[in-house]
C-alpha positions in Angstrom: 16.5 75.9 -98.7 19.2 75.3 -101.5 22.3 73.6 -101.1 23.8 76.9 -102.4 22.1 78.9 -99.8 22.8 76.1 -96.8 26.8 76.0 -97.4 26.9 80.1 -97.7 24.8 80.2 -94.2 27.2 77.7 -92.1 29.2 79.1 -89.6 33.2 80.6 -90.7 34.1 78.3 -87.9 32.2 75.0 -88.3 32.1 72.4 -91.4 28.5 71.7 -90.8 26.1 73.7 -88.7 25.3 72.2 -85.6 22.6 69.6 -84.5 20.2 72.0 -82.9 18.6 68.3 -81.5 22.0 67.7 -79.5 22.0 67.2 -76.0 25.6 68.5 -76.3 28.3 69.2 -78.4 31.8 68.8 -78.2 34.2 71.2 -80.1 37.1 69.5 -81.9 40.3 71.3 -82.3 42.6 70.3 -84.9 45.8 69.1 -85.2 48.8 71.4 -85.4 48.8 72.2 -89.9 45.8 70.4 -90.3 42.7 71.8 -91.0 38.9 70.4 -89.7 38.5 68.0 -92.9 41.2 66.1 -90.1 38.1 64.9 -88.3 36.4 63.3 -91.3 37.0 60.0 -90.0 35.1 60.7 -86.7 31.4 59.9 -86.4 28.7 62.7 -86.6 28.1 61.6 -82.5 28.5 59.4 -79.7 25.7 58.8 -77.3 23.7 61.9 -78.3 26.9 64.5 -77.9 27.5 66.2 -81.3 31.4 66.0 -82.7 31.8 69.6 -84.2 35.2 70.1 -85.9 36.1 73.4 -85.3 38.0 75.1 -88.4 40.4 77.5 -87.5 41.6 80.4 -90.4 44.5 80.2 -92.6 43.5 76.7 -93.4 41.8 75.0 -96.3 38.5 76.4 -96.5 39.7 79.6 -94.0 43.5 79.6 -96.5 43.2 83.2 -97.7 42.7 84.4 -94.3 46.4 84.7 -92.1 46.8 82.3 -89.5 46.5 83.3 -85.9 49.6 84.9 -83.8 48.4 83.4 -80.4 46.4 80.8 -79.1 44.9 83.3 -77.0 44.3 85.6 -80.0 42.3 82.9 -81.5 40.6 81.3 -78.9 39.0 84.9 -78.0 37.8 85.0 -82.1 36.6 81.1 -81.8 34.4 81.8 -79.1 32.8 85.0 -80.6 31.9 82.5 -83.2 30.7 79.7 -81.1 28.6 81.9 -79.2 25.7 81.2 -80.4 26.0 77.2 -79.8 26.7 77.9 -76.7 23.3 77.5 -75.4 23.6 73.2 -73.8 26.4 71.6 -72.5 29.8 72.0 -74.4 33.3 70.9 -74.1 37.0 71.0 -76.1 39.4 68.4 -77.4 42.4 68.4 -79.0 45.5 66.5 -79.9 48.6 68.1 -79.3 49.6 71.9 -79.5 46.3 73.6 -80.2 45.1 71.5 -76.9 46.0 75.4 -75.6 43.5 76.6 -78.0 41.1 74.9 -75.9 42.4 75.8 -72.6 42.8 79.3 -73.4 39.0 79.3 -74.5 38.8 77.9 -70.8 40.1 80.9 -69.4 38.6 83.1 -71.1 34.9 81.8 -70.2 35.8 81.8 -66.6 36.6 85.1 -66.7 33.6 86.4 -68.7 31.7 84.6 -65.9 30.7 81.4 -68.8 28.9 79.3 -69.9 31.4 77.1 -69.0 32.4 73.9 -70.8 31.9 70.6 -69.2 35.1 68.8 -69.9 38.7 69.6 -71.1 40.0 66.9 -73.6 43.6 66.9 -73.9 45.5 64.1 -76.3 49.2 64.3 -76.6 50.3 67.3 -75.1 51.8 68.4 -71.7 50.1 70.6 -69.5 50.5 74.4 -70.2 53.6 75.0 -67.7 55.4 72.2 -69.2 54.7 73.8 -73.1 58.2 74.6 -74.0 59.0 70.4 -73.8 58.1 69.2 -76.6 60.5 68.8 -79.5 57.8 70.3 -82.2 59.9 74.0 -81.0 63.0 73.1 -82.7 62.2 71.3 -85.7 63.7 72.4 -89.0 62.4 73.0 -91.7 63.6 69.6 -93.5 61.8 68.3 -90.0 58.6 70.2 -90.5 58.2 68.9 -93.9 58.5 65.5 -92.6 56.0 65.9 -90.2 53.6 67.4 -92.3 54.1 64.3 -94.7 53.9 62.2 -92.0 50.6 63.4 -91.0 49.3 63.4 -94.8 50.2 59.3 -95.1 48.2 58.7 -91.6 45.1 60.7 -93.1 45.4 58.1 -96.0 46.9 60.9 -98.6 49.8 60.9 -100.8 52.6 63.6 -99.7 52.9 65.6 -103.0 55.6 67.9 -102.9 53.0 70.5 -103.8 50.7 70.2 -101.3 53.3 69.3 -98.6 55.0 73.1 -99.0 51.1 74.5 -97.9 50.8 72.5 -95.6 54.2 73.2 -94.2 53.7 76.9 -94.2 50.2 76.2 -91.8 52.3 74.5 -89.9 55.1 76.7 -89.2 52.6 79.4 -88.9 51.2 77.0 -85.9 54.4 76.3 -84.5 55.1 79.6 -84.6 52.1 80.5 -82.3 52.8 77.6 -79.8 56.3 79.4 -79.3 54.5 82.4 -78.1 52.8 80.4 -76.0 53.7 80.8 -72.0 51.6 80.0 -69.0 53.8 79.5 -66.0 51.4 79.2 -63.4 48.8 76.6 -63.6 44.9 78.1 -62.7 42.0 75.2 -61.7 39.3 74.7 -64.4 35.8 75.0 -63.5 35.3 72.0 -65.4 36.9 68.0 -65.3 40.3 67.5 -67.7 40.9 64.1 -69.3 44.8 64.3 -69.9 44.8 61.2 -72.9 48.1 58.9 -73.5 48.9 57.2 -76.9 50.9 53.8 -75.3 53.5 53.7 -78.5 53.4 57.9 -79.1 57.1 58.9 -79.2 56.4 62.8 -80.0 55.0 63.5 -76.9 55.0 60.0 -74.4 52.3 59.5 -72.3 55.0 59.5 -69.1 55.4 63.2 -70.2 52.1 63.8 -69.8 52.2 64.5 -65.6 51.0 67.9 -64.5 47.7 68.8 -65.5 46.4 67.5 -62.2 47.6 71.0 -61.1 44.8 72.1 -63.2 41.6 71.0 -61.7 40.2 67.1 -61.6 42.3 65.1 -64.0 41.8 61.2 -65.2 45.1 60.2 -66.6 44.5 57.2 -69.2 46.8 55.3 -72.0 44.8 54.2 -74.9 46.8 52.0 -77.7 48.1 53.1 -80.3 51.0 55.6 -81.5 50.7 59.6 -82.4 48.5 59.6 -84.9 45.6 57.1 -83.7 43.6 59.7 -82.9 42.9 61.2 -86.2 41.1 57.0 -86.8 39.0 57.7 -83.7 39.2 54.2 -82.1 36.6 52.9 -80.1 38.5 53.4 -76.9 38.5 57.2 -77.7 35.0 57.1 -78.1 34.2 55.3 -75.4 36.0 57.9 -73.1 34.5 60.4 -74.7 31.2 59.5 -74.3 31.5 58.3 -70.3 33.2 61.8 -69.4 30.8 63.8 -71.2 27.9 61.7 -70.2 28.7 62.1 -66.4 28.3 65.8 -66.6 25.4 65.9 -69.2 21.7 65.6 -68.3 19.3 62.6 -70.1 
């Protein structure tokens, strides 16, 4: 097969196809105006479960298409296009807002009777009740920009005015989505959550993070580092990772 032929047959959703050797995969969400190119820093794997970024549309190879309304909107067209990579073990993880992505997906599955995912992943954010804390609601737009740039300089990129103003618009388009967001009443997952704390994050602190045991079986843990350590994957995230996915993973 060509290289031509192999990038026009990967999946709208996916940056790579997925390892059909995997003994399961773990669909990564990404990060409020980011795109899945967020996730380059991230291995391929960690102990034999596949790292998939998930790319969601109106974002750098998705731009032309318009950005989702709802996480629920979105997570009901993810899934039709995850479907069919569906078939072993799976689980979600995010980092901040679009953790609801993910959770939504959750719901959904449970109520289509599944597959169901193994684990919930949830870094930075507040459980679903709690959405309407954090301060990402009532930024500016002189506050968006500097968050987007912000982001940019921890992916290792210059902030060009250019490319900060598209980026900006993803991001309000996101932020615009989490306002619409409202689940009052928590509802138990069929699957474990892992609620993850960044020890020097001042966006969302990890004392801010109490509630998603309402949810289902939560660990609560406080890795080092600030907001945007996750996008560097550090071993401690890995290592999580691959001991909560493990326990519910066959081999």
């Amino acid at each position: 097969m060509t290289e031509r032929r192999r990038r026009r047959s990967r999946p709208t959703w996916l940056l790579r196809a997925p390892d059909p050797e995997a003994r399961a995969r773990l669909w990564c969400l990404p990060y409020p105006g980011a795109g899945a190119s967020m996730y380059h820093g991230w291995p391929a794997e960690v102990d034999g479960i596949e790292l998939c970024p998930v790319q969601l549309p109106g974002r750098e190879n998705r731009l032309r298409e318009p950005s989702f309304e709802s996480y629920a909107e979105v997570a009901a067209e993810m899934l039709k296009g995850l479907e069919p990579y569906l078939d072993r073990p799976f689980g979600f993880i995010s980092h901040c807002g679009t953790v609801f992505i993910g959770y939504e997906a959750t719901l959904l599955l449970m109520e289509r009777g599944g597959p169901l995912p193994s684990h919930l992943f949830a870094s930075s954010m507040v459980p679903p009740h709690r959405a309407s804390w954090p301060s990402i609601l009532r930024l500016d737009e002189e506050q968006v920009g500097a968050l987007v740039s912000d982001l940019m300089r921890a992916r290792g990129a210059e902030p060009l005015p250019e490319l900060v103003e598209m980026a900006a618009s993803v991001m309000r388009a996101d932020v615009a989505a989490y306002g619409r967001f409202e689940r009052t009443d928590p509802v138990e997952l069929p699957c474990p959550i892992t609620a993850i704390g960044w020890s020097g994050d001042t966006q969302i602190p990890p004392e801010q993070m109490g509630g998603w045991e309402f949810y289902g079986r939560t660990r609560h843990t406080v890795l080092d580092g600030g907001h945007w350590s996750y996008l560097q994957a550090p071993a401690a995230l890995l290592d999580e990772i691959a001991r909560s996915m493990s326990a519910r993973v066959p081999g």
